[in-house]
VMD Tcl script that builds the backbone (N, CA, C; Angstrom):
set m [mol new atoms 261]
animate dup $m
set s [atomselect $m all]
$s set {name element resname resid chain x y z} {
  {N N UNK 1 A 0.808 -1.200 0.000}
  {CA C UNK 1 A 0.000 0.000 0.000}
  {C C UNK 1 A 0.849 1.261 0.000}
  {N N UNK 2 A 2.036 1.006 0.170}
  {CA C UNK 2 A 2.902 2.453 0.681}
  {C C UNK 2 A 3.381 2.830 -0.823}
  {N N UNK 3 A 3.599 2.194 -1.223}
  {CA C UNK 3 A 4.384 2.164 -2.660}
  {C C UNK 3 A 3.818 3.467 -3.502}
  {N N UNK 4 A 2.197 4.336 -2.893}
  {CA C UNK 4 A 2.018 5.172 -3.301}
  {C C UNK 4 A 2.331 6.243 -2.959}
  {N N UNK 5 A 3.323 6.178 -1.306}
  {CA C UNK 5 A 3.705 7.401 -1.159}
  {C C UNK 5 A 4.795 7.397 0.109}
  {N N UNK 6 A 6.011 7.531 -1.374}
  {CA C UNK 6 A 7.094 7.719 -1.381}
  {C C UNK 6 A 8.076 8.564 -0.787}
  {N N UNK 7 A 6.718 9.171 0.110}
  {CA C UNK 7 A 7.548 10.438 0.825}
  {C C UNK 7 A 7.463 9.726 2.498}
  {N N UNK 8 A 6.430 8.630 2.749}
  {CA C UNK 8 A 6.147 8.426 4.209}
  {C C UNK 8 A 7.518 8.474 4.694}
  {N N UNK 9 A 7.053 8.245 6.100}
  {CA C UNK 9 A 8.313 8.040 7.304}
  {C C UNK 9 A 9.036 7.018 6.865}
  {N N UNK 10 A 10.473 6.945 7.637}
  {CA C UNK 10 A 11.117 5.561 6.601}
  {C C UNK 10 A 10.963 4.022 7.314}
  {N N UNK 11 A 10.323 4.805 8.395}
  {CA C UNK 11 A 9.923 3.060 9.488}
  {C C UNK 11 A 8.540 2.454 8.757}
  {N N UNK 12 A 8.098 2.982 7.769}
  {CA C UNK 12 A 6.804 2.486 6.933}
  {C C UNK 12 A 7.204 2.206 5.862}
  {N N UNK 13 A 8.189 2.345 5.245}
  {CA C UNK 13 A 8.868 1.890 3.913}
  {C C UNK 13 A 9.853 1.008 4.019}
  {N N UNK 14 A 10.067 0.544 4.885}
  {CA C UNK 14 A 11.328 -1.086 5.494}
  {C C UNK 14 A 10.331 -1.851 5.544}
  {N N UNK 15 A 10.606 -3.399 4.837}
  {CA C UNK 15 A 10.208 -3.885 4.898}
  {C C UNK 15 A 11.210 -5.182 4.505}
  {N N UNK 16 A 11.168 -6.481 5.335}
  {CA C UNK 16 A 11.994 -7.714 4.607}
  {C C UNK 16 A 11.521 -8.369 3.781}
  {N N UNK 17 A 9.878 -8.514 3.744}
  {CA C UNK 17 A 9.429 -9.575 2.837}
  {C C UNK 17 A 8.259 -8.304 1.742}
  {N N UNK 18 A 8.390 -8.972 0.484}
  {CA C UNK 18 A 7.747 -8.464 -0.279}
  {C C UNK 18 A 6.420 -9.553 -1.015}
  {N N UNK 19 A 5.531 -9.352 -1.750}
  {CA C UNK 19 A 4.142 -10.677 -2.349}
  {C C UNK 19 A 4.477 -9.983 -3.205}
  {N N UNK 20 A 4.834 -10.653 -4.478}
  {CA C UNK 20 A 4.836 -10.681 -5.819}
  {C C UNK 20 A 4.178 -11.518 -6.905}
  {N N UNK 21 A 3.509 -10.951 -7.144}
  {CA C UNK 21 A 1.963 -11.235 -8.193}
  {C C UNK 21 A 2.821 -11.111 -9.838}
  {N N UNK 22 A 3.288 -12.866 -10.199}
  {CA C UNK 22 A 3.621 -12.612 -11.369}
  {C C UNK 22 A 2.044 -12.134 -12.529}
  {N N UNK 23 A 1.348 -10.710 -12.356}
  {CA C UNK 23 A -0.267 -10.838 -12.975}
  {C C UNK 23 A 0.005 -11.843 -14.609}
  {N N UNK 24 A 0.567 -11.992 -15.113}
  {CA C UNK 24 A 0.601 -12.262 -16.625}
  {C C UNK 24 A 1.039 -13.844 -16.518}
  {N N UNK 25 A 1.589 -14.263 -15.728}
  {CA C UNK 25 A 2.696 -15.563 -15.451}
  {C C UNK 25 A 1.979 -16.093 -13.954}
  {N N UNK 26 A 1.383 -15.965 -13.990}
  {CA C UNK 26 A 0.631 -16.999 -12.586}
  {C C UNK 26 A 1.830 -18.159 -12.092}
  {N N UNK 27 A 2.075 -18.882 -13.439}
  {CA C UNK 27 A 2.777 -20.357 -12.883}
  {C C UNK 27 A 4.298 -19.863 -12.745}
  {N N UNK 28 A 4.769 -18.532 -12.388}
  {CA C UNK 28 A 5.900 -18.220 -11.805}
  {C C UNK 28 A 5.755 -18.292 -10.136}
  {N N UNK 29 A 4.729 -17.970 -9.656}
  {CA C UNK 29 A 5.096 -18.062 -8.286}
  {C C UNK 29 A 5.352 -19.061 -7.779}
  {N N UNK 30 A 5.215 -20.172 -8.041}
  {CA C UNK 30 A 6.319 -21.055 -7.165}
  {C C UNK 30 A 8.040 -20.825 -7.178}
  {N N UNK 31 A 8.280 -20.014 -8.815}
  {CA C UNK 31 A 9.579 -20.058 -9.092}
  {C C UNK 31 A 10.218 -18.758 -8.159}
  {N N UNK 32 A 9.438 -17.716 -7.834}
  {CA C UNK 32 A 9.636 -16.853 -7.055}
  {C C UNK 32 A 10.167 -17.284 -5.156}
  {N N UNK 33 A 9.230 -18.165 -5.206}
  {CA C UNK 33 A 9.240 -18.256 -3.410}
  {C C UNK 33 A 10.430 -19.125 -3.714}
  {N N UNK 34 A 10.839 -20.304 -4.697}
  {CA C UNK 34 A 11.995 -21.188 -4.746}
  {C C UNK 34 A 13.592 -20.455 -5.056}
  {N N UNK 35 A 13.334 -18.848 -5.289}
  {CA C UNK 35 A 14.449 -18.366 -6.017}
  {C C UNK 35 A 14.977 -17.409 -4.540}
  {N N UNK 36 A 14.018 -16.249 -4.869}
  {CA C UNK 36 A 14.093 -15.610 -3.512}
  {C C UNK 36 A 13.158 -15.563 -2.494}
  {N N UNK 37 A 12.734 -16.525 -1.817}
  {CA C UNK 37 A 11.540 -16.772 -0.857}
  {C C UNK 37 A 12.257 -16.817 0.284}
  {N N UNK 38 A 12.113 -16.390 1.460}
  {CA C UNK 38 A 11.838 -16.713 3.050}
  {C C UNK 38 A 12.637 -18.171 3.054}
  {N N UNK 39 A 14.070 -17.428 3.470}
  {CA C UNK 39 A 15.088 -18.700 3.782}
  {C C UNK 39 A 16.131 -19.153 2.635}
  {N N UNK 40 A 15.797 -17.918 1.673}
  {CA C UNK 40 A 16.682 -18.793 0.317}
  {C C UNK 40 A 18.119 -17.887 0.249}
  {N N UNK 41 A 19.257 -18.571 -0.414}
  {CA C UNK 41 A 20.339 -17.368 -0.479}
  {C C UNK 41 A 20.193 -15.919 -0.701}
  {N N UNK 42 A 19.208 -15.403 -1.792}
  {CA C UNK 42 A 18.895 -14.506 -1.749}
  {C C UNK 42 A 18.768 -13.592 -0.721}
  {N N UNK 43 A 18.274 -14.236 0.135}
  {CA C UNK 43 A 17.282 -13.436 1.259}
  {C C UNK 43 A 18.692 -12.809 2.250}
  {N N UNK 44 A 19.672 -14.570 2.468}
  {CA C UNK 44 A 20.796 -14.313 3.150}
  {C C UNK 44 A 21.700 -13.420 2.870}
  {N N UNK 45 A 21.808 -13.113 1.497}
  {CA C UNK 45 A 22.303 -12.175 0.463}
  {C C UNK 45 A 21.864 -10.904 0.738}
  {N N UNK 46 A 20.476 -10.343 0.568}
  {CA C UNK 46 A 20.585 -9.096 0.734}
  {C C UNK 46 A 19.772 -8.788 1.905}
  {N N UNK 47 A 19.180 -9.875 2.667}
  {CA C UNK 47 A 18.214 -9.442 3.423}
  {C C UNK 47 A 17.065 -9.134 4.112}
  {N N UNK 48 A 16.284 -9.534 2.478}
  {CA C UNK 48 A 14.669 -9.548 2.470}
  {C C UNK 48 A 14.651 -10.853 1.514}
  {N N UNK 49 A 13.583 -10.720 0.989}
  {CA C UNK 49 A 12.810 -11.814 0.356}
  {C C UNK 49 A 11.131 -11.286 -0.178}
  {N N UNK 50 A 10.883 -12.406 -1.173}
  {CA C UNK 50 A 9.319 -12.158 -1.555}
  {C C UNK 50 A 8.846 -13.874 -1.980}
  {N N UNK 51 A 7.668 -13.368 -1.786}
  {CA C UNK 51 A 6.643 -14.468 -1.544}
  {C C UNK 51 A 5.653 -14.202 -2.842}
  {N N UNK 52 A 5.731 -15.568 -3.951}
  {CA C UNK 52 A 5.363 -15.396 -4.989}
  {C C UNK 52 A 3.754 -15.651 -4.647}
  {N N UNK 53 A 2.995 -15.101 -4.942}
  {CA C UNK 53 A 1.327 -14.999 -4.623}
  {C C UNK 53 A 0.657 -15.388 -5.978}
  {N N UNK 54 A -0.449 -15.606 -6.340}
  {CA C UNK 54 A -1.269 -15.688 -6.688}
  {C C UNK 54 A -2.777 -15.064 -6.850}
  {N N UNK 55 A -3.294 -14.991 -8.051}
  {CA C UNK 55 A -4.805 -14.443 -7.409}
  {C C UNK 55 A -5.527 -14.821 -6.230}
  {N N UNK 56 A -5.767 -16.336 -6.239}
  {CA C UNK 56 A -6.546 -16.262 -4.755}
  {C C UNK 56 A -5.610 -16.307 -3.314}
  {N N UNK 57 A -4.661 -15.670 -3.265}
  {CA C UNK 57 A -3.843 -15.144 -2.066}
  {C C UNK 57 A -4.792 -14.225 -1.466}
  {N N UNK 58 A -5.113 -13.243 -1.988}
  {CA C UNK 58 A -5.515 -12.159 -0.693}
  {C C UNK 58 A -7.444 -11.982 -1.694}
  {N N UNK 59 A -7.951 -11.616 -0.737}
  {CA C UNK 59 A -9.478 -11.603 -1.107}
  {C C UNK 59 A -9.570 -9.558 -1.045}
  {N N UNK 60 A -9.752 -8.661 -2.285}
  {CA C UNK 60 A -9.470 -7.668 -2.493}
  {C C UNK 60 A -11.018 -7.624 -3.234}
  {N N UNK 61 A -11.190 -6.552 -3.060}
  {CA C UNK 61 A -12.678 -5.520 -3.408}
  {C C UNK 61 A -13.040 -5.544 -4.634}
  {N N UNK 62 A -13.992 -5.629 -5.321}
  {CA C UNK 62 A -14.195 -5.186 -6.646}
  {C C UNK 62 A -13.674 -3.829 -6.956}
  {N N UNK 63 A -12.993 -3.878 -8.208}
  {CA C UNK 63 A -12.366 -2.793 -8.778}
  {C C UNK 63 A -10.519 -2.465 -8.380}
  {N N UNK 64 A -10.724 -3.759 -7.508}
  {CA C UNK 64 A -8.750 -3.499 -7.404}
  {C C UNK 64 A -7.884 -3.208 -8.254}
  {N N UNK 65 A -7.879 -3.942 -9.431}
  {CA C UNK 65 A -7.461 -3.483 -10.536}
  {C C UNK 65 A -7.410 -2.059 -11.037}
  {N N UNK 66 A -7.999 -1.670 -10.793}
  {CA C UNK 66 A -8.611 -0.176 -11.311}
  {C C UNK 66 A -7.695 1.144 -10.239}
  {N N UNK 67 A -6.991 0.293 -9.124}
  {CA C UNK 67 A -6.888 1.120 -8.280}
  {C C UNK 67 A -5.236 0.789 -8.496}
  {N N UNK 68 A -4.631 0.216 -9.120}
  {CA C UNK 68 A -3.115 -0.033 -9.011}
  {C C UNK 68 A -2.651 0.935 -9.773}
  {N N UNK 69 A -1.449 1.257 -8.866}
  {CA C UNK 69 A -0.645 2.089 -9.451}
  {C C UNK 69 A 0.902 2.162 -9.462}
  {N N UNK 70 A 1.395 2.474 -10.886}
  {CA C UNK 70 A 2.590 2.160 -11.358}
  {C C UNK 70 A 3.591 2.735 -10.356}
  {N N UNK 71 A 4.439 2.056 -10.146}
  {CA C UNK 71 A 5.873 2.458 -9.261}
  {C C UNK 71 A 7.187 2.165 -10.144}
  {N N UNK 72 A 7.800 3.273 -10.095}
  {CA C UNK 72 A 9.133 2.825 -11.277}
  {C C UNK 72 A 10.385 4.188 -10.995}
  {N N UNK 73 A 11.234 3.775 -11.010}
  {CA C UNK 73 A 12.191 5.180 -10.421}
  {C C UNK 73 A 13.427 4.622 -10.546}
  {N N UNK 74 A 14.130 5.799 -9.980}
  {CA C UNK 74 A 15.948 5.052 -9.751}
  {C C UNK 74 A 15.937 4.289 -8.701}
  {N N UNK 75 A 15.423 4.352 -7.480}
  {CA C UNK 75 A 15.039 3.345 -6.472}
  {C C UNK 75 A 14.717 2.078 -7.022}
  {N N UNK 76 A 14.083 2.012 -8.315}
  {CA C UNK 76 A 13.461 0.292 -8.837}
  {C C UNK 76 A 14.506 0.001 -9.308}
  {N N UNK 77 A 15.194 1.029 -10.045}
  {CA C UNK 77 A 16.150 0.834 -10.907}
  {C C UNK 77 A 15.387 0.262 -12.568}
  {N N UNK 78 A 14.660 1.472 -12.445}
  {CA C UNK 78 A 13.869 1.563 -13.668}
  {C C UNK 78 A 12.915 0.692 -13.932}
  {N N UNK 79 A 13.069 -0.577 -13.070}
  {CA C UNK 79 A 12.222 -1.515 -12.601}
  {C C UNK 79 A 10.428 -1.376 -12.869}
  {N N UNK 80 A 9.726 -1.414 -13.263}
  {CA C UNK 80 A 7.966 -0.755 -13.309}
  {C C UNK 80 A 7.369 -2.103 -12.733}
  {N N UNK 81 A 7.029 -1.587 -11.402}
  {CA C UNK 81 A 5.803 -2.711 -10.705}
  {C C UNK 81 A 4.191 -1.661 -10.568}
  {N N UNK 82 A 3.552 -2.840 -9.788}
  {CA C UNK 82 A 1.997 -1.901 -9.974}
  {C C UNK 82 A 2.140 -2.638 -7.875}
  {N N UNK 83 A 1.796 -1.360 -7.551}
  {CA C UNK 83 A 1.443 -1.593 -6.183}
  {C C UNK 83 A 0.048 -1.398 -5.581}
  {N N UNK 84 A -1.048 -1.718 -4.815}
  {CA C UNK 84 A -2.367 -1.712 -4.541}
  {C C UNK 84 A -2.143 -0.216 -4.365}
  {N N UNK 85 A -3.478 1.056 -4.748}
  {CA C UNK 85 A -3.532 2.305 -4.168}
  {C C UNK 85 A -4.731 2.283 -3.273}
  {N N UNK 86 A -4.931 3.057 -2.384}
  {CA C UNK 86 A -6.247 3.200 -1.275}
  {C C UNK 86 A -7.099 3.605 -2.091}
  {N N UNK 87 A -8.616 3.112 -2.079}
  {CA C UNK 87 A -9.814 4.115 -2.557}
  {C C UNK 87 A -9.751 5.148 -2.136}
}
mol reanalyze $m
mol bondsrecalc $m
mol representation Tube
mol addrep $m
């Protein structure tokens, strides 16, 4: 949810674990939690980790879709994800 604002405090923008919604590639999230998931070198590596999700992971409102919004910067490293925005 924060991902829309980039200015919060920085104790709301730390975070170790990230849910990553391959939306287009569904049958990546297993390859996600097996690559960098909770416990993998990765994680030991830099620290955090993400947890490859799926649609029926989290139960979200009609019109979620409608409410995502693009995140992309020198911070992504040009990187473009879509993060949930608040109604």
């Amino acid at each position: 949810m924060l991902g829309q604002f980039p200015d919060a405090i920085a104790e709301l923008l730390v975070s170790m674990e990230a849910d990553v919604y391959p939306k287009n590639k569904a049958e990546l999230s297993d390859l996600i939690d097996g690559s960098i998931g909770e416990g993998s070198s990765f994680q030991r590596e830099f620290g955090y980790y993400a947890h490859g999700v799926d649609a029926s992971t989290a139960t979200l409102p009609d019109g979620w879709e409608q409410r995502l919004i693009l995140v992309a910067g020198e911070n992504t490293r040009q990187v473009r994800g879509l993060v949930l925005g608040s109604s």
